[in-house]
C-alpha positions as CSV (number, residue, x, y, z in Angstrom):
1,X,89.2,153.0,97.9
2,X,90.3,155.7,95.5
3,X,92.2,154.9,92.3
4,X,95.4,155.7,91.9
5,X,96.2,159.2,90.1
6,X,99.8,158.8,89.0
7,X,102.2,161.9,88.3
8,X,103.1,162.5,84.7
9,X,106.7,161.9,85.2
10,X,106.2,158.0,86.7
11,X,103.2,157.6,84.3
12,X,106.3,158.8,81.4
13,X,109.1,156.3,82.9
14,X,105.8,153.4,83.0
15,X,105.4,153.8,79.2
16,X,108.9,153.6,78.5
17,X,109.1,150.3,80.1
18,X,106.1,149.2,79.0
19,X,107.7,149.7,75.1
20,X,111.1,148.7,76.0
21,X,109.6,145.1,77.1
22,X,109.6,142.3,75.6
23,X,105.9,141.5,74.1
24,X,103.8,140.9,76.7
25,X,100.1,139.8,77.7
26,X,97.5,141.8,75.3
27,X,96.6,144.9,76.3
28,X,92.7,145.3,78.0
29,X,90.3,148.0,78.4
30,X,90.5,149.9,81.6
31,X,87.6,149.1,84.0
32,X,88.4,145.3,84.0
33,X,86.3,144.1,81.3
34,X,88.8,141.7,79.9
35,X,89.2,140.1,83.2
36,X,86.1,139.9,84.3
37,X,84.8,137.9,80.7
38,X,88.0,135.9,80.8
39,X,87.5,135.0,84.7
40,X,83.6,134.0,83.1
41,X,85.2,131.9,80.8
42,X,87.6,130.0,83.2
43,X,84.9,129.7,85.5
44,X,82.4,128.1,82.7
45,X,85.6,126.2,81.6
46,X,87.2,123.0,83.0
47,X,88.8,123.3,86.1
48,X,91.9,122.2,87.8
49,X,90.2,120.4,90.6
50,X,88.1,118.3,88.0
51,X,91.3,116.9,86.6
52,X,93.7,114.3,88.4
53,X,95.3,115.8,91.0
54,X,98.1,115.2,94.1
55,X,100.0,116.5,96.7
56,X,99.3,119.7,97.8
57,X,97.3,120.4,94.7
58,X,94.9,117.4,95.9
59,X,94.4,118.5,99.3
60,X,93.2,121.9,98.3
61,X,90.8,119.9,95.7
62,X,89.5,117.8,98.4
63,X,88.9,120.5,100.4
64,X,86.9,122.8,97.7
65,X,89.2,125.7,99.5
66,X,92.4,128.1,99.0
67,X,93.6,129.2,102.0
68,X,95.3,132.6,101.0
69,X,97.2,135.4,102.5
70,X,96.7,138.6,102.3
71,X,97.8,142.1,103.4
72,X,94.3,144.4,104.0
73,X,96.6,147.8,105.1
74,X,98.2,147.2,101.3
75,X,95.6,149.7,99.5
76,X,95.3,149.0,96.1
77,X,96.8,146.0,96.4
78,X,94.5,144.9,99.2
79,X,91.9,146.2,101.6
80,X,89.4,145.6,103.6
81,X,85.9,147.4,102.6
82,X,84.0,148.7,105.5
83,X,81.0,149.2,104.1
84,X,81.4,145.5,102.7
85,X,83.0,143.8,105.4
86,X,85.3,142.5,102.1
87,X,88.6,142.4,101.0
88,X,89.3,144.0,97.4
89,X,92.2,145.2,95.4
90,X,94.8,143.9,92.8
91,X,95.9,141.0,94.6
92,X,92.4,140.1,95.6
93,X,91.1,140.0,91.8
94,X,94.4,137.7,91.6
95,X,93.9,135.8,94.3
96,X,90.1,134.7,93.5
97,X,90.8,134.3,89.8
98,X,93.6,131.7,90.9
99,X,90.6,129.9,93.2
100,X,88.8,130.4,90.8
101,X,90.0,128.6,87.3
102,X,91.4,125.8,90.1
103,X,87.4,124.9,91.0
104,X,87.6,126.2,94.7
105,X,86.8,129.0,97.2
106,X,89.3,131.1,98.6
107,X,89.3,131.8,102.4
108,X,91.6,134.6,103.7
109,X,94.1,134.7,106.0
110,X,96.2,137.8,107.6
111,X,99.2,137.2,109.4
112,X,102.0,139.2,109.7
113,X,104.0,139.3,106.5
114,X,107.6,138.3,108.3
115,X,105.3,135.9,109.3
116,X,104.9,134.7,105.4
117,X,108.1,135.3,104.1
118,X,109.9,133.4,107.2
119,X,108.9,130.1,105.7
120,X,107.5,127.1,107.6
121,X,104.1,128.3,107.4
122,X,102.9,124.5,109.1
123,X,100.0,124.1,106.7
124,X,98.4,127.3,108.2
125,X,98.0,128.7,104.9
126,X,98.3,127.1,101.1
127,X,100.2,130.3,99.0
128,X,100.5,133.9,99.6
129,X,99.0,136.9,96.7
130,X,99.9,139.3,98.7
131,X,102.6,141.5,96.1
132,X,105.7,139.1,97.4
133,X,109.1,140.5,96.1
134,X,110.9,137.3,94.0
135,X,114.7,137.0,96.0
136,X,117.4,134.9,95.9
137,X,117.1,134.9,100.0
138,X,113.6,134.1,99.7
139,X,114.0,131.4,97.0
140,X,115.4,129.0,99.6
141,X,112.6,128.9,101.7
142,X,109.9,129.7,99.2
143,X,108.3,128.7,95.8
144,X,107.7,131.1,93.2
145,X,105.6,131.4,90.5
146,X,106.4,133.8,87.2
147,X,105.9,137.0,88.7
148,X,102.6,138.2,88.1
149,X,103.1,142.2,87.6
150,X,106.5,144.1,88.4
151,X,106.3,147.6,90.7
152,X,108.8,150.7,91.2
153,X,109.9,151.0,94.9
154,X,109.8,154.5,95.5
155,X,111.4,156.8,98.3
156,X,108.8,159.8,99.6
157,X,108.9,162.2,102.5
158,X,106.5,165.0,104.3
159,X,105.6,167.7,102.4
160,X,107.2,170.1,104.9
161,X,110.6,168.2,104.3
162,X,113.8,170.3,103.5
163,X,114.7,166.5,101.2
164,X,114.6,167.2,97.5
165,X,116.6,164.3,96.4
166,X,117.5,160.9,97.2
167,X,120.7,162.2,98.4
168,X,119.3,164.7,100.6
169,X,118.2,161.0,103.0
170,X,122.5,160.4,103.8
171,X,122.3,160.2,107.6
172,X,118.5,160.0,107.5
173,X,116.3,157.7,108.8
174,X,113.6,156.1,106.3
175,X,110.3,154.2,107.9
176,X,109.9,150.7,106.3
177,X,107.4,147.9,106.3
178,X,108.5,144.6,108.4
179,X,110.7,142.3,106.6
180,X,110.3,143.9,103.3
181,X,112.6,144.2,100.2
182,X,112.5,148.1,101.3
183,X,114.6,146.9,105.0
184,X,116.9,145.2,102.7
185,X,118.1,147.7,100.4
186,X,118.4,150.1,103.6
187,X,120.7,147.7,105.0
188,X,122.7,146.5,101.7
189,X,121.3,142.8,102.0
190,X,118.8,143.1,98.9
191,X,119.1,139.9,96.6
192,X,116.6,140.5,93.8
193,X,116.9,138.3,90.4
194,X,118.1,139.1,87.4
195,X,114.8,139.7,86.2
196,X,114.9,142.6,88.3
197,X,117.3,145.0,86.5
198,X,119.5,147.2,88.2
199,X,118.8,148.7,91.7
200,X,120.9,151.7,93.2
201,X,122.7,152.3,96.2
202,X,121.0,153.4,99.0
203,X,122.0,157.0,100.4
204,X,125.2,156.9,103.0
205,X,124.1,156.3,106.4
206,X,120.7,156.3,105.7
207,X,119.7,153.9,108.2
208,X,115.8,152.1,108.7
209,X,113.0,152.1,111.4
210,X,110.5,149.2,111.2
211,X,106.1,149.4,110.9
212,X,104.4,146.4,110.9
213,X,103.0,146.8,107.2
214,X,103.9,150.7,104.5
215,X,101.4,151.8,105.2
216,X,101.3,152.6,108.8
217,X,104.8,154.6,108.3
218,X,102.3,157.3,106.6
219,X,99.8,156.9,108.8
220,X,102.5,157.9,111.7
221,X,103.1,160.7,109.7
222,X,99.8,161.8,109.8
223,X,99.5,161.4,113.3
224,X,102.1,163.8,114.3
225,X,105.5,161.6,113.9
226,X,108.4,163.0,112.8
227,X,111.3,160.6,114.0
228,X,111.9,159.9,110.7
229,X,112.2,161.7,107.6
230,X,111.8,159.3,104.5
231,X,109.4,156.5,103.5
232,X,109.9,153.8,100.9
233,X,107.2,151.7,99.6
234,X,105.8,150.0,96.4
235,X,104.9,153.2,93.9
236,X,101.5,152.1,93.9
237,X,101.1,152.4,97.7
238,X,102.6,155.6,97.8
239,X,100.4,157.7,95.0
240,X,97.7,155.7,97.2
241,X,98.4,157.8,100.4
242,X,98.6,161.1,98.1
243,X,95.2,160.4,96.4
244,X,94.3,159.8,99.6
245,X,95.0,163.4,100.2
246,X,98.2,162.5,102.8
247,X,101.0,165.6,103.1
248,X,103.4,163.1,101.5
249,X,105.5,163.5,98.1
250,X,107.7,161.4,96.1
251,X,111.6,162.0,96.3
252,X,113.8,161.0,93.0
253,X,112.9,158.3,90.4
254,X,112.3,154.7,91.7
255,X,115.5,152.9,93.2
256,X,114.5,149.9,91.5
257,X,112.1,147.3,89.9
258,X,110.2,145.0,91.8
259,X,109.4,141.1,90.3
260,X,106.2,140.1,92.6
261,X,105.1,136.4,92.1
262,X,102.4,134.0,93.9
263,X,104.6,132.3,96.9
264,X,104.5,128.8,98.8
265,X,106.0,127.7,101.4
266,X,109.2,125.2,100.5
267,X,108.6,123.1,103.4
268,X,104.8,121.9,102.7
269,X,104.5,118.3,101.9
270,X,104.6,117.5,98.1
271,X,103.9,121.3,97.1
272,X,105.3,121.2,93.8
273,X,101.8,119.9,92.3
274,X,99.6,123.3,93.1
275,X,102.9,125.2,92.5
276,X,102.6,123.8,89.4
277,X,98.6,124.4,88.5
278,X,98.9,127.9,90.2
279,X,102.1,128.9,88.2
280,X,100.5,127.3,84.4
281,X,96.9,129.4,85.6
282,X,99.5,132.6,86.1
283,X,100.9,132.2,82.5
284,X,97.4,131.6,81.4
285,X,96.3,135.1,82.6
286,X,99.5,137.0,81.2
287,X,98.7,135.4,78.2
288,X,94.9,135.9,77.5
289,X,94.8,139.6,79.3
290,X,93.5,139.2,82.5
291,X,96.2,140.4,84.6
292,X,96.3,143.4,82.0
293,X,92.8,144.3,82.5
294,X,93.4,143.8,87.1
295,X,96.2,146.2,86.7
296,X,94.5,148.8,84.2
297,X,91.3,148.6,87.0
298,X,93.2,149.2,90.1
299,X,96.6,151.1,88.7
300,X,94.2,153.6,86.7
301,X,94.7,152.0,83.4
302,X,98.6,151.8,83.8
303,X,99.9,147.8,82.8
304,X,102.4,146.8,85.7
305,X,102.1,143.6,84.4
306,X,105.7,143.3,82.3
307,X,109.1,144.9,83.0
């Protein structure tokens, strides 16, 4: 997988955030350094699992296992390496450093994500690090943790497009991942939290087709489609595809702020104890740089981590 080569413009509207935020986790070399000598020390540390434990938080104890979902068409976020035959990316680094400071193993799990964010996972899987926008929708059905980075949901179209603005997509149609926050802004039904900031409206008439997961809206592209004319995904995603040397290009400035946070499923017997121990080990690595140093490896040195 490539890194990400971001545009001057989105790199400039990143560093105004970044200074505009309140103070955050401490910044990290790029590369990962940070993260990988903090993940050392919470590994060499006391765990979780050595600790009392109940609930949910118990059962994953007992079990010396995480079962986690993840997205592997999500590039950075997460993929699967052929060459490997593992996953890697942003969430992945998250994921394992979660398993990792509890005292247990992580086993991956890929359903669909409507699948995750539907709720009522039946003990199938234990939490989800797979970039999971915070909502007020989703908060009935789901536990959050803090979010764990924020990212800009950006609109892009083929580089043979007439569209030079957002506006230009009234009476278009944009291609959308399943069950995303990206369908709910289309159709006026986005509830993000405050934490959030503002989002804009969404072009008149523009109305949505549905992909499985993003990134299979490019890849239609690519493969001849033209049915529709737009695509949004998270930023990240989208300079992915362009690195990645796809006719695609980004239309207008982000149309808004994404909070992403470990999720649980509400309905899992006595959860609140590993939403709990996951949520403390997410403030944890805000707070001693290691989700700094993930985001500077995989976002080519840019900290999503604070908004």
């Amino acid at each position: 997988m490539k890194a990400l080569r971001f545009g001057a413009p989105i790199f400039a509207v990143l560093l105004v955030l970044a200074a505009c935020s309140s103070a955050g986790s401490p910044s990290a070399g790029a590369g990962g350094s940070t993260a990988e000598s903090a993940g050392a020390s919470a590994a060499a540390g006391a765990k979780v699992c050595d600790g009392e434990t109940s609930g949910h938080l118990k059962r994953v104890c007992d079990a010396g296992k995480l079962v986690a979902f993840t997205d592997p068409a999500y590039p950075p976020q997460s993929s699967l390496n052929e060459a490997t035959g593992d996953y890697e990316g942003f969430d992945i680094d998250v994921t394992n450093e979660i398993a990792a400071r509890l005292g247990v193993t992580v086993e991956f799990t890929t359903p669909a994500f409507d699948a995750v964010v539907a709720g009522d996972w039946a003990g199938r899987w234990d939490m989800a690090v797979g970039s999971v926008t915070v909502t007020e929708d989703r908060k009935e059905i789901l536990d959050f943790t803090v979010p764990y980075y924020f990212t800009p949901a950006q609109m892009a179209t083929f580089e043979d497009s007439d569209i030079q603005s957002i506006a230009d997509f009234a009476g278009k149609t944009a291609c959308v991942g399943a069950a995303t926050t990206y369908l709910d802004w289309i159709e006026g039904s986005l509830t993000l939290t405050a934490e959030a900031g503002e989002v804009s409206d969404p072009p008149a008439g523009l109305v949505s087709t549905t992909l499985p997961t993003d990134i299979d809206c490019a890849d239609a592209w690519a493969s001849g489609r033209t049915e529709f004319e737009g695509w949004i995904s998270s930023i990240t995603t989208v300079e992915g595809a362009i690195a990645d040397d796809y006719a695609i290009r980004k239309v207008g400035d982000p149309i808004f702020f994404e909070p992403l946070a470990v999720c649980f499923d509400k309905a899992a017997e006595d959860g609140a104890s590993l939403v709990d121990a996951v949520n403390q080990i997410v403030q944890d690595m805000h707070a001693d740089g290691t989700l700094t140093a993930m985001s500077e490896k995989w976002y080519n040195g840019i900290d999503l981590t604070t908004n």
